[in-house]
C-alpha positions in Angstrom: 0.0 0.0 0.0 2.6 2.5 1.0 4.9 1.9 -2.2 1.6 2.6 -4.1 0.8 5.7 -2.3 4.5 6.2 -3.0 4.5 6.1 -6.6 1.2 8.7 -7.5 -1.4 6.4 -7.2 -4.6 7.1 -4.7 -5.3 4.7 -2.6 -8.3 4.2 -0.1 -9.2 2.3 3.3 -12.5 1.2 4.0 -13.9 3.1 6.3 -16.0 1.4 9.1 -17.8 4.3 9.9 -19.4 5.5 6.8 -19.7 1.2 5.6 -21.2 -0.3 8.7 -21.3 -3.7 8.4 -18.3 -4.3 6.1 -15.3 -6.2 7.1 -13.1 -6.3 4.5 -13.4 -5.4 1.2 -12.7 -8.1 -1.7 -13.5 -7.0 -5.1 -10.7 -7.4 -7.4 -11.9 -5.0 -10.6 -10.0 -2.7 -11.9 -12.3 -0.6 -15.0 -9.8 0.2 -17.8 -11.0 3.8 -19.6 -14.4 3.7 -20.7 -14.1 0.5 -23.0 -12.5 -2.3 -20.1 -13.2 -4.5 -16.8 -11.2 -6.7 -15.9 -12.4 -8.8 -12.5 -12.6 -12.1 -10.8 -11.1 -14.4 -7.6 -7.5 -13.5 -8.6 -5.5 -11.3 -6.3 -2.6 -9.2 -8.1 0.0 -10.6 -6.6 3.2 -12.8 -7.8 1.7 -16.4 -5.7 -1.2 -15.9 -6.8 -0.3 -15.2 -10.4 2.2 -18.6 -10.0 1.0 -20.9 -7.2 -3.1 -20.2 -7.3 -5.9 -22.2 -9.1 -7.5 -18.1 -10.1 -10.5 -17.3 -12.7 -10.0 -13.6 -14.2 -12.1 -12.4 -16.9 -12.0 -9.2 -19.1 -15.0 -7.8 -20.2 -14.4 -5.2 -23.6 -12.0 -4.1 -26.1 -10.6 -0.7 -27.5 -10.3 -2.0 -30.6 -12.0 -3.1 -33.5 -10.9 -7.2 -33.6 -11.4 -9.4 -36.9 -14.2 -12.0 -36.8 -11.7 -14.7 -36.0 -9.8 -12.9 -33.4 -13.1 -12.1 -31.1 -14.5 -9.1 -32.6 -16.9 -7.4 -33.6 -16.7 -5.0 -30.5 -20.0 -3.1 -29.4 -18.2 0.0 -28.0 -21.7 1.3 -26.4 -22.6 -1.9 -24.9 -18.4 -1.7 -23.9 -18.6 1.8 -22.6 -22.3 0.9 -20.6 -20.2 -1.9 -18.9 -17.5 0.1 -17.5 -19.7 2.9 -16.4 -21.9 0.3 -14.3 -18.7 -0.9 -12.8 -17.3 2.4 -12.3 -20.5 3.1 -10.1 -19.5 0.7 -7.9 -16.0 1.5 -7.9 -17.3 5.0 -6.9 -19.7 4.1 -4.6 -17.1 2.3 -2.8 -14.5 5.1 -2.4 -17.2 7.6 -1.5 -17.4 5.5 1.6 -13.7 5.1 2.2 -10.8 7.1 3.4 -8.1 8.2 1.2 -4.5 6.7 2.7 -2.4 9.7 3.9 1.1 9.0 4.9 1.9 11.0 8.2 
């Protein structure tokens, strides 16, 4: 967390007081600009990447792929993906506490 905060990047606690009820926090999704999600059981770590039995899926695609390479790509449906996600993702730091390093 601290070599995060460390390098730019925004990081936030749950807070108990404004999420009553929520122990700890487990979502692993990450929303990618407005065409992207990327989630599942897989923490982003090096064990889990190497040792762990994970499922990760990602949801969208910039680009415009060939038939035979998974396209074609709805970029509305894309883009209403990521914004659904990005609620939540929202949602949950509106109820957090950004990390400050005293």
């Amino acid at each position: 967390m601290l070599m995060l905060h460390n390098e730019g990047i925004n990081v936030f606690l749950t807070d108990k007081n404004k999420m009553p009820g929520i122990g700890k926090l487990h979502h692993k999704l990450m929303v990618i600009d407005d065409s992207i999600v990327i989630a599942g059981s897989m923490n982003y770590t090096r064990p889990a990447n190497e040792f762990n039995d994970e499922n990760i899926f990602v949801i969208g695609s910039p680009f415009d792929l060939p038939k035979n390479k998974g396209g074609s790509v709805n970029h509305d449906e894309c883009k209403a993906i990521t914004n659904y996600f990005r609620i939540e993702i929202d949602r949950i730091i509106e109820a957090s506490s950004r990390y400050e390093d005293d």
